[in-house]
N, C-alpha and C positions, 0 to 999 in steps of 0.2 A: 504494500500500500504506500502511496507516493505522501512524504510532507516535506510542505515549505516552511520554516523560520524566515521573519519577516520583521523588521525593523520597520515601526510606524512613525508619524507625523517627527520625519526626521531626514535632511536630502543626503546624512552618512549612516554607515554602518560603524559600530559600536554604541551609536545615539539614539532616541526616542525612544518605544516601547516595544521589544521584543514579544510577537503572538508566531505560534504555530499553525497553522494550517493544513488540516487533512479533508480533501478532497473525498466524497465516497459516491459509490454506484447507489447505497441503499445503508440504513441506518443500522448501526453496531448496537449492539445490547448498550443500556447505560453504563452498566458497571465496568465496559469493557475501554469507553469511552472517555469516563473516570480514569482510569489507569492509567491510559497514555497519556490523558494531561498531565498525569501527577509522575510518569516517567519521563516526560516533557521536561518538570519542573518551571514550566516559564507561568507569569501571572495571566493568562489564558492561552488555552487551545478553541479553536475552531474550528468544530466539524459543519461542510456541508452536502446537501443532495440536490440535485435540479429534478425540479416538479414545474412541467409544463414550462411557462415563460420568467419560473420564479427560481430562488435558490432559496431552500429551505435553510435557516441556520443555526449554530445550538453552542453556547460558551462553557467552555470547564475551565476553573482555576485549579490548582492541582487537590484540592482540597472538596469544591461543589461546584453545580452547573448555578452559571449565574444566570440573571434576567434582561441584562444585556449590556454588550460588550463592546466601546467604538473602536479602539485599536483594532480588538483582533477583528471586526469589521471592516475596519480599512486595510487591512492585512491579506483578507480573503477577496478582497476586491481588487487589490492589488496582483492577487494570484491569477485570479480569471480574467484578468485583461492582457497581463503578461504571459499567462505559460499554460493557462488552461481551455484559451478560443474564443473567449467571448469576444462577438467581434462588433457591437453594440458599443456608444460610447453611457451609457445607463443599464445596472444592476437593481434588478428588484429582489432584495433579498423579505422573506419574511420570518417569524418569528413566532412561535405562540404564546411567548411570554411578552413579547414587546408588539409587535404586529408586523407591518408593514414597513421596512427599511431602503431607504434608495441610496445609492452611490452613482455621481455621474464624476466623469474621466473631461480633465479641459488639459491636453497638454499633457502634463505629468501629474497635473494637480490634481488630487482626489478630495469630491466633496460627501460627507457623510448627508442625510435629511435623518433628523429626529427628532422623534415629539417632545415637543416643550416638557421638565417636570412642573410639578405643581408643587409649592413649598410655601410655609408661612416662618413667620418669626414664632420662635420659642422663649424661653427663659434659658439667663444662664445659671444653671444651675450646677450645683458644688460638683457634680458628678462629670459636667463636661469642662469645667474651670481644671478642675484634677486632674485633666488628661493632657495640660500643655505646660509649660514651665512660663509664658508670656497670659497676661490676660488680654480677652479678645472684644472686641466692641460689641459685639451680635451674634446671634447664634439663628438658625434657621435649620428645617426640619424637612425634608422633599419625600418622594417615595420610599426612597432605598438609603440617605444619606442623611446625617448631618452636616451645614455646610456653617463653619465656622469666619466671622472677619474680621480680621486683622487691620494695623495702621498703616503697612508700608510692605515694600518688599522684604525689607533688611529684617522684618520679624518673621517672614514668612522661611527666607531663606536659611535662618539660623536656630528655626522654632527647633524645641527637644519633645517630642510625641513621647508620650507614659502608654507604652503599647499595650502593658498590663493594666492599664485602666480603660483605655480604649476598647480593649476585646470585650469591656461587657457591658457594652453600652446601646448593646440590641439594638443594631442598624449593620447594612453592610459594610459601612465607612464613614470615615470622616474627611469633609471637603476643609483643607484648612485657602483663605485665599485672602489679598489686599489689593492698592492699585500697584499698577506696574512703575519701575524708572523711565523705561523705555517701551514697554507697550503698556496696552489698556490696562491691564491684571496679570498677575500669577499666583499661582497654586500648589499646592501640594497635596496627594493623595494621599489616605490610611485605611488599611486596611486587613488587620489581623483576624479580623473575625471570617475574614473569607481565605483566609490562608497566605497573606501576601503583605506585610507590616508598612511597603511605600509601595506605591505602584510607580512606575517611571512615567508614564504618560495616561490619561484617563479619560478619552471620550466620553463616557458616558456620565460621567461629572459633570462636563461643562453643558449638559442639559438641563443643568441649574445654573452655571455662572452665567452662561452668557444672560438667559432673562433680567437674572441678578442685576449686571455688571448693564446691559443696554439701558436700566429706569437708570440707575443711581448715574451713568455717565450721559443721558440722554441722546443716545446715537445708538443702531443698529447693527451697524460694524465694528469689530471690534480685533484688535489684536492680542494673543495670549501666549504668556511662555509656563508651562508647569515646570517647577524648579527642582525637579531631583536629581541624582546625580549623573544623569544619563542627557537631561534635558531633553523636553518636545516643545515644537513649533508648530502653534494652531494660529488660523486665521477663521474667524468665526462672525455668522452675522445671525440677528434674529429675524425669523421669521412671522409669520399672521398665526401658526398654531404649531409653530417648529423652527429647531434651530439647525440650520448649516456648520456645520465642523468640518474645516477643509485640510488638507495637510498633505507630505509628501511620503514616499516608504520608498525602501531600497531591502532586496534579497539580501540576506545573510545566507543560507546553508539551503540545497534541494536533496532530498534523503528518502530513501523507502525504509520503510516496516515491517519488522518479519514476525508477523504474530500466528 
């Protein structure tokens, strides 16, 4: 069985968010699906199938299948433009956990379409105060995420995450995020509870920032850097009930499977 490693929203290899990619004729039992992600070790794998004019699609972190995944999105998008035929400059992937996902190809530039989250302001409360060494302005609560904010970069880039307090704060993650120096915002991803303590790059994050980050800066367009230690580069705009997450990927490793 044929798989890609795929360096996301990043125009080098070593940089932005390492996803694997397994192409399939027809869907592998879960538990079997589980395993390679978790012999993967990368902070998701992606399995897909084509159904009619669609690509079915399904995320494992090495630990659980999540509910949705933009790196390794743009990672398998990147596979089937490059190496798998799609000869389409638009991917309709779907999802049963998320639904409906597009990827269109401009050049090199791959744009992700996802639906806006939906999140309100929280309390800060002693339980998420205790999970950063800086205190944060505001705290906000979305589907899957808490999205904490910060004053500036320089808190963001040198925050110390209490991983052990993080893990039990029953969410998938924490969005930590301020404005940018040099672009609109940045962020940083957490993620223990799902098996992954940073994530290097997180599309599916900024399915909160960008709404976020478009009121509080009054513009639509926006530029982002997530600042971990690998760095990704997002250009992102909001949309009328969804937000664009654009970015670039480059092949690391093409590898088969001998299961």
């Amino acid at each position: 069985m044929k798989l890609y490693q795929i360096d996301a929203f990043t125009k080098n290899i070593f940089s932005g968010n390492p996803a694997a990619v397994c192409p399939l004729e027809e869907w592998l039992t879960d538990e079997m699906m589980q395993n390679i992600a978790a012999e993967n070790n990368l902070s998701e794998t992606a399995f897909y199938v084509k159904n009619g004019a669609k690509y079915e699609i399904r995320w494992f972190t090495p630990t659980v299948e999540v509910d949705l995944c933009g790196h390794a999105t743009l990672a398998a998008a990147y596979v089937l433009f490059n190496y798998e035929n799609h000869k389409d400059s638009l991917i309709n992937f779907y999802s049963s956990r998320s639904g409906d996902l597009m990827v269109t190809k401009e050049d090199d530039l791959l744009s992700l379409n996802f639906p806006s989250d939906v999140f309100e302001a929280v309390e800060l409360t002693n339980q998420l105060l205790d999970a950063f060494d800086v205190k944060p302005k505001k705290a906000f609560k979305g589907k899957t995420d808490y999205m904490i904010v910060f004053n500036d970069e320089e808190e963001i880039l040198y925050l110390k995450p209490q991983f052990d307090k993080i893990v039990k704060l029953g969410v998938r993650g924490v969005i930590a995020t301020a404005p940018g120096n040099n672009v609109d915002f940045v962020s940083r991803f957490f993620g223990p509870q799902s098996g992954i303590d940073e994530d290097p790059v997180t599309g599916s994050a900024h399915t909160t920032l960008i709404p976020f980050w478009a009121k509080e800066l009054n513009k639509s367009k926006l530029s982002a850097i997530q600042l971990s230690e690998r760095r990704g580069y997002l250009e992102c705009e909001l949309l009328e009930n969804s937000v664009r997450i654009s970015g670039y990927a480059r092949c690391y490793l093409i590898g088969d499977l001998f299961l």
